[in-house]
C-alpha positions in Angstrom: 0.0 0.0 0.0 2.7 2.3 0.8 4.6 1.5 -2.2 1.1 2.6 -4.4 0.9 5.5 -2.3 4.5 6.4 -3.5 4.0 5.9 -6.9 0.5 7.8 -7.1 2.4 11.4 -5.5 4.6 9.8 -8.1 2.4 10.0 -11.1 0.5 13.6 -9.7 4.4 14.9 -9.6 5.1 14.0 -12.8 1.7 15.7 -14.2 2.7 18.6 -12.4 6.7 19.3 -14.3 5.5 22.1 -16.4 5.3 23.9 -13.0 8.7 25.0 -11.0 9.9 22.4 -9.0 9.2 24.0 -5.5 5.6 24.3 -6.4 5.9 21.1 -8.2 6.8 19.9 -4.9 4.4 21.6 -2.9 1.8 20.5 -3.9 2.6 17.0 -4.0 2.6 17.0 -0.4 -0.6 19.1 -0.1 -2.1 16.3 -2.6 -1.2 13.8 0.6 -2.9 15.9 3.1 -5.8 16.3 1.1 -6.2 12.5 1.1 -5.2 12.4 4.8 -8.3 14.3 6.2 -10.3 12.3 3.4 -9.5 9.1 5.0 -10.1 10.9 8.6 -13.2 11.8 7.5 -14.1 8.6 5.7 -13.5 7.2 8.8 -14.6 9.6 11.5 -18.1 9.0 9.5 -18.0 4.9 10.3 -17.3 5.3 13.5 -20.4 7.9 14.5 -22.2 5.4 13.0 -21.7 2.7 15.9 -25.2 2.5 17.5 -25.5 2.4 21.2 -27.3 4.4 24.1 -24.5 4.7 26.4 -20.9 2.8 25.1 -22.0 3.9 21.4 -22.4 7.4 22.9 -18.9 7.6 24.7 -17.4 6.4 21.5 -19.2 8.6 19.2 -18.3 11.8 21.6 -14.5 10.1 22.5 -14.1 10.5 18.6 -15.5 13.9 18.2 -13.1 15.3 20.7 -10.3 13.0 19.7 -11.1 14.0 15.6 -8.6 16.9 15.7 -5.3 15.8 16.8 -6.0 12.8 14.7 -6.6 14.5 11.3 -3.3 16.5 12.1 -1.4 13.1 12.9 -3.0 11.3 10.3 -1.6 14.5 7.7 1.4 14.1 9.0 2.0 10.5 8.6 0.8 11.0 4.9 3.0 14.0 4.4 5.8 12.4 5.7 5.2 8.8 3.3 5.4 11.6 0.6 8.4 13.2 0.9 10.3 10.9 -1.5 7.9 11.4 -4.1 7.8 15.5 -4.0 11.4 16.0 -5.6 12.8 18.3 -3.1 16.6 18.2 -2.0 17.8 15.3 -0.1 18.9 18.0 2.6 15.7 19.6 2.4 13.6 16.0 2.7 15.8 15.4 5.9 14.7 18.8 7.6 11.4 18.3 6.5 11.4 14.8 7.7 12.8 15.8 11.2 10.3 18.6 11.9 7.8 16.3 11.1 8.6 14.2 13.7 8.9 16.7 16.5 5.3 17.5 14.9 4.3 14.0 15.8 5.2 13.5 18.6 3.6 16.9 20.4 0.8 16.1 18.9 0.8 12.3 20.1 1.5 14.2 23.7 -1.2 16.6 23.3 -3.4 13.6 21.9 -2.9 11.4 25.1 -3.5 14.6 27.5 -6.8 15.2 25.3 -8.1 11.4 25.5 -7.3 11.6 29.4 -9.6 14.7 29.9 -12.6 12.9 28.0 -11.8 9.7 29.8 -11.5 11.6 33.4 -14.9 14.3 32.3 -16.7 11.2 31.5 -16.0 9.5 34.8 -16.9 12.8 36.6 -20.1 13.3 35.0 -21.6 9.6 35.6 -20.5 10.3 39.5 -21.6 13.5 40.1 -25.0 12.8 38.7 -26.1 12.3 42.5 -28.6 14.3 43.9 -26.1 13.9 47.3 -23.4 16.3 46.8 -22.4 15.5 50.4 -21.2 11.8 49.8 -17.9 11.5 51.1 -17.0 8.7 48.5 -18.4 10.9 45.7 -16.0 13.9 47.2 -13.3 11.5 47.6 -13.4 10.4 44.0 -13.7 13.7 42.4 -10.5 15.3 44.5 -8.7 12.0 43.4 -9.7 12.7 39.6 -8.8 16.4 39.4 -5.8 16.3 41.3 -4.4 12.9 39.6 -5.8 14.6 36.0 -3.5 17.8 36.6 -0.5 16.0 37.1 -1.1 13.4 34.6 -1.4 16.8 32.3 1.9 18.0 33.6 3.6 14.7 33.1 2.7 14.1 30.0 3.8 17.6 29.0 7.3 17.5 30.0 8.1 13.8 29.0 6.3 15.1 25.0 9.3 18.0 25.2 11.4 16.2 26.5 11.0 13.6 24.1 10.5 16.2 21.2 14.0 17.8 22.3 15.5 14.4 22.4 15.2 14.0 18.6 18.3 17.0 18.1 21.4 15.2 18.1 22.9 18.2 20.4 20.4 17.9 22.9 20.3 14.3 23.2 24.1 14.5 23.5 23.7 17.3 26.5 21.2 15.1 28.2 23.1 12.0 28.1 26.3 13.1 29.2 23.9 15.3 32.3 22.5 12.3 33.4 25.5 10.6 33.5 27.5 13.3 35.5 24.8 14.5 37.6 27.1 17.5 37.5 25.9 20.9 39.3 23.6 22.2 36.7 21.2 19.2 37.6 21.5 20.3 41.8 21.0 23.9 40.8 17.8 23.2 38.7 16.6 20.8 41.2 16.9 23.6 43.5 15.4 26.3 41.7 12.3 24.1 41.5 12.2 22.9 44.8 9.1 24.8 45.4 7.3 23.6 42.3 8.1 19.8 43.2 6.9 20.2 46.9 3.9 21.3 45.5 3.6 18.6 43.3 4.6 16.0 45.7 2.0 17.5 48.3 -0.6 17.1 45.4 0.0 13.6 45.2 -0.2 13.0 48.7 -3.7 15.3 49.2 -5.1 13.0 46.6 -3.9 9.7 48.2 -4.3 10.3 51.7 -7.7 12.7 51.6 -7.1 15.3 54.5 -9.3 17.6 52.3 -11.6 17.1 49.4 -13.6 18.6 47.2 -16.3 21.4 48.8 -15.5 19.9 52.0 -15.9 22.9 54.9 -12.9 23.6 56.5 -11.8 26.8 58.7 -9.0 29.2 57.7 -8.1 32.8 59.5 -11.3 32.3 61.3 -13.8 32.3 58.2 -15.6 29.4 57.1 -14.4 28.6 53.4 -15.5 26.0 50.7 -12.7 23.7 48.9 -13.8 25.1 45.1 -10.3 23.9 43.1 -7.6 21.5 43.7 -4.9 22.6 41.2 -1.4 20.8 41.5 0.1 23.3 43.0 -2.5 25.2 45.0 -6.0 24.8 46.4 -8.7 27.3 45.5 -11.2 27.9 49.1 -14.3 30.1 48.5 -15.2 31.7 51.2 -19.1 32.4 52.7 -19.0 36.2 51.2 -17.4 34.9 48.0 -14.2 36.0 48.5 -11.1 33.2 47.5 -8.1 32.3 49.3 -5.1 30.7 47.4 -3.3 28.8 49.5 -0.5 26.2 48.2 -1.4 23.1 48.8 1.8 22.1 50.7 0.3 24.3 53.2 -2.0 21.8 54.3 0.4 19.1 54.8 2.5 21.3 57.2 -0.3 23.2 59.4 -3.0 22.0 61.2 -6.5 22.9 60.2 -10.4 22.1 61.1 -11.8 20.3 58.5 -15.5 20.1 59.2 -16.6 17.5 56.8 -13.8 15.2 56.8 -15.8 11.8 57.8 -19.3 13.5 57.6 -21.2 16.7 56.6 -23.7 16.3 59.4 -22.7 18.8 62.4 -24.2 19.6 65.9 -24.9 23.2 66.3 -24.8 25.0 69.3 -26.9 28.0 70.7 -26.6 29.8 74.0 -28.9 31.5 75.5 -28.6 34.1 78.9 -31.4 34.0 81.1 -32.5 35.4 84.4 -33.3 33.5 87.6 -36.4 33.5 87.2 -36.9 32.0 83.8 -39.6 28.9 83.5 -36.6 26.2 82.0 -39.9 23.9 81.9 -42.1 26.2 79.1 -38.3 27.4 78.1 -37.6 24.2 77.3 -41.1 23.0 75.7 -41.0 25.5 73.6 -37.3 24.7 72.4 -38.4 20.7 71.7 -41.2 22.8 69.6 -39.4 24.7 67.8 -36.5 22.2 66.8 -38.8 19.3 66.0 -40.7 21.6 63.3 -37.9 23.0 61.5 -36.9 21.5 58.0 -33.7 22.1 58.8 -33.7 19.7 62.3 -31.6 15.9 60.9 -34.0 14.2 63.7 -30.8 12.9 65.9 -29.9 15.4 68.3 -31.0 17.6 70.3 -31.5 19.0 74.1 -31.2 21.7 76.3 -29.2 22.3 79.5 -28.4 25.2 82.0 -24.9 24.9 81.3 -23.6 27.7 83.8 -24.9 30.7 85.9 -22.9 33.6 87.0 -24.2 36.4 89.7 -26.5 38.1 87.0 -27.8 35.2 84.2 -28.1 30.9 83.9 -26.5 30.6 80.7 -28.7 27.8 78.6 -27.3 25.6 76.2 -29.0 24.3 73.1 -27.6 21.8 71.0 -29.2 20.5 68.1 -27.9 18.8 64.5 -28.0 19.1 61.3 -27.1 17.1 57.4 -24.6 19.9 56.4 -23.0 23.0 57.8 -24.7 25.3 56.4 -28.1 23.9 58.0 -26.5 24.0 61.0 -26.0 27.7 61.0 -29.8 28.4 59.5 -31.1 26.3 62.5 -29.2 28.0 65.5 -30.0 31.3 63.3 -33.6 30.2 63.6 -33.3 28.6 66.9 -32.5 32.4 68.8 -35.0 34.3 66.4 -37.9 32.0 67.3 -36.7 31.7 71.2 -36.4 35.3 71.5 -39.5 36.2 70.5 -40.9 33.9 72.9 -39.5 35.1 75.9 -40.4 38.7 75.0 -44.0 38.0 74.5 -44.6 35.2 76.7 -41.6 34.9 79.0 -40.5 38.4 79.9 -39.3 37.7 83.7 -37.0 35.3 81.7 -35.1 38.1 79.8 -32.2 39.2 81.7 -32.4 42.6 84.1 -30.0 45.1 85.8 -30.7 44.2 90.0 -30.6 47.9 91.9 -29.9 46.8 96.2 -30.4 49.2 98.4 -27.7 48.8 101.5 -27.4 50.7 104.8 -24.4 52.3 105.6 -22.8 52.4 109.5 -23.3 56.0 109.6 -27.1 56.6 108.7 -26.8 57.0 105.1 -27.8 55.1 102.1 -25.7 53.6 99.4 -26.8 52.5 96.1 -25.2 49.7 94.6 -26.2 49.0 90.8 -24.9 46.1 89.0 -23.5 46.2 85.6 -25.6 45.6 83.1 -25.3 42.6 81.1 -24.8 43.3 77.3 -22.2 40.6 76.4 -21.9 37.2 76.6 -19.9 36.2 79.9 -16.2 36.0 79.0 -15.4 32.5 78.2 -19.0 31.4 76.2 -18.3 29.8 73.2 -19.5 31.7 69.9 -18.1 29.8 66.7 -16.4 31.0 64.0 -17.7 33.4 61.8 -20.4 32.7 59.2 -21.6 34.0 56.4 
């Protein structure tokens, strides 16, 4: 077949002598591209053709996306069969020939990095068709497949230059006699890029060992903040008010950090509330069950209510209650104060804490007023959380 090949460029550049030879030439080999991308298309057209609802699909988009690089590798390969047959210069044929294969094999490296993405977007898409975006296997798998794609990209990439660079007899000379000295131009690169392979080391081990995933909740600098990328160098964390930190992702390898969703999304919230003496903890606490057990928000599990400390003014009660995600957890002890507070205004008000005035006799006759502070801050020591949005 090749040999027919040969002789038709033959036959076309024979047809073609009253031209100058460099055109001559030319077009010869755009003669063998031209019946390159008619095979690609010949056979880009079979292949759509493969019936199927689901592996006929993938195959059908697969080639779509995978039609480019191969029309330009399939030109090249035809190009490159008919450089014998255009006429030109032996020296010219062998420059030709050379930059045809670097052509190649960038595009063989872009190809593989191509069919990866399809493959890896494929595998994505079937997993996060879940209504649960809080599965920690479906987080696990998508922070393993993003991170794993990215450096499969970056692999890929240097070994198609470096492979491309190892077709010039200098360079492969230069690279050779490097490796075998392991002289200081190797130490000095390695550490120029020290920072760049901790990253990348880090990267591997996020994605192995799963400290953090994708949109799990974790705190930084006091704000709440959403895992939104997992690059291979750096992580992407949006926080409530849409603001981003970049932080590189060595950085969570070497600090500690809460990670609120590492095992589970489900979180117990908790709500303090200051009362006087003389609040009814029996209605107080009816009235809590009430409003907990008909909120949406409520998971059903947990929840109670305790006088968790007193000072000389106020019983400070605790509420705990849980919820499926983090965010519920904050709308339910958001709702869990509005709906308790109005209760003890309108129904409760002895409850609601009060300045005390005590009147004290002196030794010498007179009267001293004594007024306590009044209470307009949580006692020092409450808990509060971190700051939500």
């Amino acid at each position: 077949m090749k040999n027919a090949f040969i002789d038709l460029l033959t036959q076309i550049r024979i047809s073609f002598d009253w031209l100058p030879g460099t055109m001559a030439s030319v077009l010869v080999l755009c003669a063998a591209a031209l019946m390159a991308e008619i095979c690609s298309r010949i056979m880009t057209k079979l292949v759509l053709r493969i019936p199927g609802q689901k592996r006929g699909a993938f195959v059908r988009s697969f080639t779509t996306a995978m039609q480019r690089p191969a029309r330009v590798m399939l030109a090249i390969v035809f190009v490159a069969t008919a450089l014998p047959a255009s006429g030109f210069s032996y020296r010219t044929m062998q420059l030709g020939g050379h930059g045809l294969l670097v052509l190649f094999v960038l595009m063989v490296g872009y190809a593989a990095i191509v069919a990866m993405r399809i493959l890896s977007d494929a595998y994505l898409a079937r997993i996060t068709g879940k209504d649960d975006r809080d599965d920690i296997l479906l987080r696990t798998h998508m922070t393993q497949v993003r991170v794993l794609r990215r450096m499969a990209d970056i692999l890929v990439g240097l070994l198609t230059v470096g492979s491309a660079l190892m077709t010039f007899e200098s360079v492969r000379e230069y690279g050779l006699s490097l490796f075998a000295s392991a002289g200081a131009a190797s130490v000095v690169v390695g550490l120029a890029a020290r920072p760049l392979l901790t990253n990348l080391i880090a990267g591997m081990q996020i994605a192995m060992t799963q400290p953090i995933r994708m949109e799990d909740l974790i705190i930084i600098n006091g704000d709440w903040a959403w895992v939104e990328e997992i690059t291979a160098t750096y992580v992407v964390l949006r926080v409530w008010d849409w603001r981003r930190h970049i932080v590189p992702i060595s950085w969570f390898l070497e600090n500690p950090f809460q990670n609120w969703t590492h095992n589970s999304a489900a979180l117990i919230g908790v709500v303090f509330l200051y009362v006087d003496f003389h609040a009814p903890m029996d209605r107080i606490r009816v009235r809590l069950r009430e409003i907990v057990h008909g909120s949406a928000l409520w998971d059903g599990k947990v929840f109670d209510v305790q006088v968790a400390d007193c000072s000389a003014h106020v019983m400070t009660v605790r509420i705990i209650a849980s919820a499926r995600t983090a965010m519920r957890s904050w709308d339910l002890r958001c709702e869990i104060r509005e709906q308790i507070i109005v209760f003890l205004r309108d129904e409760c008000p002895e409850a609601l804490p009060r300045e005390r005035l005590a009147h004290v006799s002196s030794l010498a006759g007179h009267e001293a007023l004594m007024v306590a502070p009044p209470i307009d801050r949580p006692p020092p020591g409450a808990y509060t959380g971190p700051a939500g949005p």
